[in-house]
C-alpha positions in Angstrom: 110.5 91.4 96.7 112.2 91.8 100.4 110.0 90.9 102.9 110.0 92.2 106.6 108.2 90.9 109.5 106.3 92.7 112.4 104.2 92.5 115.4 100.7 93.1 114.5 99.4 96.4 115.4 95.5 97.2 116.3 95.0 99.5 113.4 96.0 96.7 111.5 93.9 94.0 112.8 91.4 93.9 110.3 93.4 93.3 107.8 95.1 90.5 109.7 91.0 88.9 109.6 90.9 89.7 105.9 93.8 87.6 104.6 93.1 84.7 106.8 89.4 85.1 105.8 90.5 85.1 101.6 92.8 82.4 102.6 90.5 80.1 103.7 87.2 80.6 102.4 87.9 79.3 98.8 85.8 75.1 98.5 89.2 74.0 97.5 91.0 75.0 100.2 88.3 73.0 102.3 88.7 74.8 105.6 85.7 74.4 108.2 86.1 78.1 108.9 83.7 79.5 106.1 81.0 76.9 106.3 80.6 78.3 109.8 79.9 81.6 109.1 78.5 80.8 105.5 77.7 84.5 104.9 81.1 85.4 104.4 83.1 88.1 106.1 80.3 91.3 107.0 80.9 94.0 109.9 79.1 91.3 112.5 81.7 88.8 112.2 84.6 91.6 111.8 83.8 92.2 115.3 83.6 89.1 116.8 86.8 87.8 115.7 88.1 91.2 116.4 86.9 90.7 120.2 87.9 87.2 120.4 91.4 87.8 119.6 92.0 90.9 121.8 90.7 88.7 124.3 93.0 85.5 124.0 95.5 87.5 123.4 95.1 90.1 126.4 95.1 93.3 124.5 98.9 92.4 123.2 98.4 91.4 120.0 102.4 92.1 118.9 103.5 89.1 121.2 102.0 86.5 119.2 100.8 87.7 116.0 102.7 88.8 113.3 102.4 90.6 110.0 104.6 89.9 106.9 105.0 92.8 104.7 106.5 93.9 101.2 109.5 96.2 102.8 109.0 98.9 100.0 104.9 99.3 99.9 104.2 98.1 104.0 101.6 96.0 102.2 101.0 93.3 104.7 100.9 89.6 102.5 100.6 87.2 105.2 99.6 86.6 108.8 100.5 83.9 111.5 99.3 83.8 115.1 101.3 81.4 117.9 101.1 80.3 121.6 103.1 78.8 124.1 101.3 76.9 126.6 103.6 75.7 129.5 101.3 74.6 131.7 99.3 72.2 129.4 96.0 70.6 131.8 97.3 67.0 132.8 93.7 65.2 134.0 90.6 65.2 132.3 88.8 67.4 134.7 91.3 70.1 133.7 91.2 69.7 130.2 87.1 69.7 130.2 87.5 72.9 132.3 89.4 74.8 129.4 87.6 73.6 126.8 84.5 75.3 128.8 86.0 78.4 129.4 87.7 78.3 125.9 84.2 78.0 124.2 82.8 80.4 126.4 85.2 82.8 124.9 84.8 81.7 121.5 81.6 83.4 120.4 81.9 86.7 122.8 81.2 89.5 121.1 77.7 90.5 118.4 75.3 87.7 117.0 76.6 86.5 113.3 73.9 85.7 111.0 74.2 82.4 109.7 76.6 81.6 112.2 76.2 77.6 112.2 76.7 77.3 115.9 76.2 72.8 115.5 79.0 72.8 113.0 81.3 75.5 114.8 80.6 73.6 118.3 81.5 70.1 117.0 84.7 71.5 115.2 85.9 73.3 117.8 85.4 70.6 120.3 87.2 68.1 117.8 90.2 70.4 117.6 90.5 71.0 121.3 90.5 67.8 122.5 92.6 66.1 119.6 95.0 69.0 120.5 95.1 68.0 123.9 95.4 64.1 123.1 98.5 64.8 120.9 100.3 67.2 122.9 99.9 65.5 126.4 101.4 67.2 129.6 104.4 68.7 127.9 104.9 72.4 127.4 105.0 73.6 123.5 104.4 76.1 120.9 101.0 75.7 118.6 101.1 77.5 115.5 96.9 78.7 115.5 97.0 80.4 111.7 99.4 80.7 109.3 97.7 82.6 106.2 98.6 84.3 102.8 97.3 86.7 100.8 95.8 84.0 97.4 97.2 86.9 95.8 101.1 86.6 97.6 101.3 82.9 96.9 104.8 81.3 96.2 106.8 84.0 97.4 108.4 82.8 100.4 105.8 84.6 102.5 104.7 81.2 104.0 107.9 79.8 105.0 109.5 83.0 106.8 106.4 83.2 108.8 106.8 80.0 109.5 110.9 80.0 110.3 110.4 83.0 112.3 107.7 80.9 114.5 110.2 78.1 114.5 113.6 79.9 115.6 111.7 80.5 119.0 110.3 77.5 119.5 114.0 75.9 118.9 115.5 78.6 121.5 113.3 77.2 123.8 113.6 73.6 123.3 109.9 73.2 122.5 108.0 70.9 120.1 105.4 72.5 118.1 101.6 71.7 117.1 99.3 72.7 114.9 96.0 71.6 112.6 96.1 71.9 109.0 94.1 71.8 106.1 95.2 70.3 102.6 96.9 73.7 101.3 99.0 73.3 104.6 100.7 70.5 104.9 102.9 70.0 102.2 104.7 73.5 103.6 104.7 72.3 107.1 106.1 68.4 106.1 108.9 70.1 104.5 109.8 72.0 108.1 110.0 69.2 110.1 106.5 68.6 111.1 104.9 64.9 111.3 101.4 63.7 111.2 99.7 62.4 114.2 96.0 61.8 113.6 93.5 62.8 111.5 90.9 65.4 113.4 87.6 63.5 114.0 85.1 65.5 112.1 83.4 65.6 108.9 81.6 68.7 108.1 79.3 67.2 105.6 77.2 65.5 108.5 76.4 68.9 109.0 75.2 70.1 106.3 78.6 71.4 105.0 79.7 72.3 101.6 82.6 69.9 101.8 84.3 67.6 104.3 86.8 69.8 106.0 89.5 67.3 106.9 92.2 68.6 108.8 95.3 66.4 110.3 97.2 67.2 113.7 100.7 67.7 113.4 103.7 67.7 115.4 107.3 69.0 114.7 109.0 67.6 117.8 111.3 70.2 120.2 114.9 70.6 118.6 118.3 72.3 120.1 118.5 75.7 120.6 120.2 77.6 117.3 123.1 79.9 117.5 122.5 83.2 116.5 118.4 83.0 116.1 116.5 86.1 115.7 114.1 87.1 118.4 110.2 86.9 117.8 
């Protein structure tokens, strides 16, 4: 199968929520994600994701999300999303700032029912600030999602995403960071990217289905490569 990669379109953003929702809702993939919104993926929670990410990502969703497709059928098999943040907070008044206006923007958009607003609160707080404690003051790249259809697994889908991601960070000299679950991190390990600390929350203290352990990770900023396709 060839495999292409693309900016993601609007028309094509629900699908981008689809895959990352079939991705990670499965108990053994143990992803926080679905034990916040426990009722699974309706039209109410369509639309909030759909608001948040045209709002973090300022309308443009084709700078920092991307689609990978089968070449010959357009069928879109996997998602990622990235960031660059080069002006990371420095004091802990700045970083308490943006995680205030960060959650603020979290849950814009219609009520969810079920939505599990202790467990989503604690988790998101968890992931900010051990983000912010691994990263420090320097500039970088976070990878935010990286998902594939369960039906596209094992066909590279994963790990051009991932290069893609990768070849920009390396033309700019920048380390990269993400959180990952347990499906995650044997793909990541083999790109270069080291453990840091484990993310301080346990979903079963509230009431979750299963512990949702995720790990902070760090692949640290390498030379720019000759000859690296643009993202």
């Amino acid at each position: 199968m060839d495999l292409i990669i693309e900016p993601l379109k609007l028309e094509e953003l629900d699908r981008f929520i689809t895959i990352y929702w079939d991705a990670f809702e499965p108990l053994s993939a143990n992803m926080y994600f679905p034990m916040i919104y426990p009722n699974g993926l309706k039209q109410d929670l369509i639309t909030r994701l759909r608001t948040r990410f045209l709002h973090v990502t300022n309308g443009d969703l084709g700078a920092s999300c991307f689609c990978a497709k089968d070449a010959s059928s357009g069928e879109t098999l996997g998602i990622s999303w990235w960031t660059l943040d080069a002006n990371a907070p420095r004091t802990k008044e700045e970083i308490d700032a943006q995680f205030t206006a960060a959650y603020a923007v979290r849950n814009q958009g219609p009520d969810v029912e079920g939505f599990d607003a202790e467990l989503d609160y604690a988790a998101f707080k968890a992931s900010f600030y051990s983000e912010a404690e691994t990263v420090g003051d320097q500039p970088y790249m976070a990878l935010r999602l990286l998902a594939i259809s369960p039906t596209h697994h094992r066909r590279g889908v994963g790990s051009l995403l991932l290069g893609r991601g990768l070849e920009k960070a390396d033309r700019l000299g920048l380390p990269v960071y993400l959180a990952t679950g347990v499906n995650g991190r044997p793909l990541y390990e083999r790109f270069g990217f080291e453990y840091q600390r484990d993310m301080p929350i346990n979903c079963l203290d509230y009431g979750g289905r299963s512990d949702g352990r995720h790990w902070c990770m760090l692949r640290a900023a390498r030379s720019t490569t000759p000859g690296a396709s643009q993202i």
